[in-house]
N, C-alpha and C positions, 0 to 999 in steps of 0.2 A: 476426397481427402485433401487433396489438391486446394482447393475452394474454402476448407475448412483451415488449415493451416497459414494459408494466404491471409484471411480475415484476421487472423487470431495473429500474425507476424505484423499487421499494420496497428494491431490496437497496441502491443508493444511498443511499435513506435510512438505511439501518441502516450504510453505510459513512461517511457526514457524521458519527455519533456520534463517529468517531476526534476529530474536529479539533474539536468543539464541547467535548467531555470533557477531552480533552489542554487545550483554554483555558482552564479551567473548574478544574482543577486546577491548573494555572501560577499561576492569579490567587488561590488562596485561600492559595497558600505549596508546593506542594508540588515535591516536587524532580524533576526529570526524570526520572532517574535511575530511580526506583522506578515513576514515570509507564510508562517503558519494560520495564523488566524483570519489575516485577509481572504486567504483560498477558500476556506469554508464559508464565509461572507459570502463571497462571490459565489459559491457552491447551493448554496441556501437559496439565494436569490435566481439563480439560474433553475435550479428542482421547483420553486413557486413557479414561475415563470410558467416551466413547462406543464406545469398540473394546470393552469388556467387557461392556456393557449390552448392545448388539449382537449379541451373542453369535459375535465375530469374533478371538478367543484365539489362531485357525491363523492367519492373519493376522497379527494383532498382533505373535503368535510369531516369525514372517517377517521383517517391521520391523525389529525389535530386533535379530535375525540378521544382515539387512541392515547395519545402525546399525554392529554390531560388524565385520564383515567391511573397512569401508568408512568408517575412524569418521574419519581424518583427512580424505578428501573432503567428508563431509557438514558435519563443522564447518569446513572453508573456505566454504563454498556456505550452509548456516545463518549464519553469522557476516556475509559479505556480505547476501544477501539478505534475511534477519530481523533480524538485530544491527546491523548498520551501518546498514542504511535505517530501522527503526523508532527508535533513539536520534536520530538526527538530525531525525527530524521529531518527536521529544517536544521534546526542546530547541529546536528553533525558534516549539515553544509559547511558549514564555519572552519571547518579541520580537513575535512576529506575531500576532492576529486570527484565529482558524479559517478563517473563508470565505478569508482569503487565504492561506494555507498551502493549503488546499485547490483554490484556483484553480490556486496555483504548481505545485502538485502535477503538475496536467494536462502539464504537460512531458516528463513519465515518455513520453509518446504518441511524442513527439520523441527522447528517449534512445534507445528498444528499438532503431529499427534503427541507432543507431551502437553499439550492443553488440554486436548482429547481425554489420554488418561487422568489428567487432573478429574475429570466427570464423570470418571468411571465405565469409557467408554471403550470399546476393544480397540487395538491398533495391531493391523499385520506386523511381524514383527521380519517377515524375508528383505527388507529394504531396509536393515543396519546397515550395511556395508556402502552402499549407496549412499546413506547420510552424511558417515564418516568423509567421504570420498567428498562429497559439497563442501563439507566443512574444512578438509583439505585446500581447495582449491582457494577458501577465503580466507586463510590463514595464508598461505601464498601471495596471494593480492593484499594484503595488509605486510606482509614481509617485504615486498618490494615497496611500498610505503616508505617502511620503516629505512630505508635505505637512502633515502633523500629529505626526509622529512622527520624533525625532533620525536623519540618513543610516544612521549607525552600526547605530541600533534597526533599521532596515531592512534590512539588510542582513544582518547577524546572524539572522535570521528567512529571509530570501527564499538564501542560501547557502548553509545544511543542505538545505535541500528538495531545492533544486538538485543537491546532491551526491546524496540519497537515491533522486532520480528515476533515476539510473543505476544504483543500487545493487540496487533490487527486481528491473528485468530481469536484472542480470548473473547474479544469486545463481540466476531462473531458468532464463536461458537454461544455464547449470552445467548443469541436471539433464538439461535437454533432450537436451544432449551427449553425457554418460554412458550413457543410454538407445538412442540412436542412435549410438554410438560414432565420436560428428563428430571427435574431437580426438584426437589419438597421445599428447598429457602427462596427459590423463583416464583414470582407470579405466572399464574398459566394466561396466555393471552392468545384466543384461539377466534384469530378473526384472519377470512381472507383477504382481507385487503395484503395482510406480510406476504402474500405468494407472487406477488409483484417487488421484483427486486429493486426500484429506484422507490418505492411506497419505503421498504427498510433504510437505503441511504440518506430518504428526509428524516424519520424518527431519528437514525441516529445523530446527524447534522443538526438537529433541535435540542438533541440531548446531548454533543458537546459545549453549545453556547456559553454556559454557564464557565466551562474552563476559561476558554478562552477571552472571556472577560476578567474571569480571575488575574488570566498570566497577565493578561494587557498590566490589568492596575498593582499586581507585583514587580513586575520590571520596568513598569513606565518606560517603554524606549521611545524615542525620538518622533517626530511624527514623519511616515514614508513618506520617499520620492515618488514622486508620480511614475516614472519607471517601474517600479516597483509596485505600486497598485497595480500598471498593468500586466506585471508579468504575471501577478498571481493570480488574477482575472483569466490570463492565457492559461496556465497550470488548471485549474479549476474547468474550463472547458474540455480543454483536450483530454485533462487525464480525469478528472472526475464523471465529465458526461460523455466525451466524444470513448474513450478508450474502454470505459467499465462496461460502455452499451455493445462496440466491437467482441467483447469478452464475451458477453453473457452471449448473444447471440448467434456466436459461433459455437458458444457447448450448448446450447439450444439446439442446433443444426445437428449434434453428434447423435451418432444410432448406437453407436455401442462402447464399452469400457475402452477400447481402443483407439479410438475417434477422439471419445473425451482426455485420453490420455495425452494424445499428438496436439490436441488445441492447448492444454495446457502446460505441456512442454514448450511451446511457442513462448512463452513469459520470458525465458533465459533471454531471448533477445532483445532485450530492455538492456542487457550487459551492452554489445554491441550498438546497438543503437546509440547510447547515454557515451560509449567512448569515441565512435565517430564524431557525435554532436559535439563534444568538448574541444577536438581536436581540430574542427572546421570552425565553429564561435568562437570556443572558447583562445584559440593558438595552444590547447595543450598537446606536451608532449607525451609520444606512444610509450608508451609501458615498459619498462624493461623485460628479459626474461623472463623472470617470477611471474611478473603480474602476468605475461600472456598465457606462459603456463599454467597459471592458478584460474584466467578463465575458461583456460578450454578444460580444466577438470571440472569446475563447478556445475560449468550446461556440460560437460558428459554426460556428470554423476545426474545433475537435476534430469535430464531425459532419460537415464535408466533409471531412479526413484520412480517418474511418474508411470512408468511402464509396467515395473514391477506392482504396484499398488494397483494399477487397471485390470491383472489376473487374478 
């Protein structure tokens, strides 16, 4: 347990660099815009990378086959889950503080199963109280917000996330469907290469492309700093391949409901992590009341959610 929770608190770490980074670049000028779509650039390139070094070309091969056969689903399902969720939380860099976008973030806990039910799928229902209890803690942390910083600034910030929290599950639970042929308007796409989880994070990285081309030539921003290229080059390693592979391979490692339970209660400290970083980078200052209180309810609530859900 020990071994398991240890792995799963370092890929946190390397997951806090999102929101520490994304601040980081808000604050020195840079445009969101490029914040988000550079990552996935960089993420795309790094996922080829590793499929050729690898020496996984029959594979790879597959993918891209896959990609073509199937290209309008994956860019609906990239588009939501990568494109929609990750713009929205670069741009509420622009307004929010990392540790609280990160905090807010923890909501996503609370979306999955009303995305769940959107497909008709059972959701325990013993872990309301628990949700409430998170979404306590985030409405805390946006109250202390609101106490030093314009409602508007607030809000702006704490309403992308919001939207993004549902965004991430839905673009997954997509896949999930396709795979198990849950949905009659889905194509069924019953190929093993998807039981390989970086095999799903290139389709969908192929199939947000198109957004983010989009956004580029609707907001035309500026062209980045080099700064900026590389911080999201850094974002892109740590949190897209160094942190997602920490994850999976630590609830790989779990034997039972309970193992998987404690690795993924390990997430919360993405809170922690994201507000040390700020306050050693960034010079921000510690939180008042509220906000502390608001995140020791959040990872309460989030570690008895995932508890409760593990029985």
């Amino acid at each position: 347990m020990l071994k398991l929770i240890s792995i799963g608190a370092v890929s946190g770490l390397f997951f806090s660099t999102t929101f520490v980074l994304n601040r980081m670049m808000s604050l020195d000028g840079g445009h969101w815009v490029w914040t988000a779509s550079l990552r996935y650039l960089f993420m795309l390139l790094l996922l080829l990378c590793w499929f050729l070094l690898s020496g996984n070309l029959r594979l790879l091969r597959e993918l891209l086959q896959l990609y073509c056969r199937h290209w309008l689903f994956w860019t609906i399902a990239g588009t939501i889950g990568f494109g929609l969720f990750y713009a929205l939380i670069s741009y509420s860099a622009s307004f929010s503080p990392g540790w609280v976008i990160a905090t807010t973030w923890q909501t996503t806990i609370i979306a999955t199963p009303v995305v769940l039910l959107g497909f008709r799928r059972k959701v325990p229902g013993a872990a309301l109280f628990f949700s409430l209890l998170i979404f306590a803690g985030v409405v805390l942390v946006n109250v202390s917000q609101a106490q030093i910083a314009p409602l508007r600034e607030v809000l702006m910030g704490v309403i992308p996330v919001l939207l993004a929290a549902f965004c991430y599950p839905l673009g997954n639970q997509l896949v999930w469907e396709v795979q198990n042929s849950g949905h009659s308007r889905l194509p069924k796409i019953d190929s093993p290469a998807l039981n390989r989880p970086l095999a799903k994070v290139l389709l969908l990285t192929l199939g947000s492309v198109p957004f983010w081309l989009l956004l580029v030539l609707v907001f035309q921003p500026p062209p980045p700093a080099a700064s900026q290229v590389m911080q999201t080059a850094m974002v892109a390693l740590f949190s897209g391949i160094i942190a997602t592979s920490l994850f999976l391979y630590a609830r790989q490692l779990a034997r039972d409901p309970y193992e998987l339970s404690a690795v993924d209660a390990t997430q919360a400290s993405e809170v922690i992590f994201a507000l040390a970083g700020e306050i050693f980078f960034l010079h921000a200052g510690v939180p008042n009341i509220y906000g502390i209180v608001g995140i020791i309810i959040t990872i309460f609530g989030l570690c008895l959610y995932i508890r409760a859900q593990a029985r």
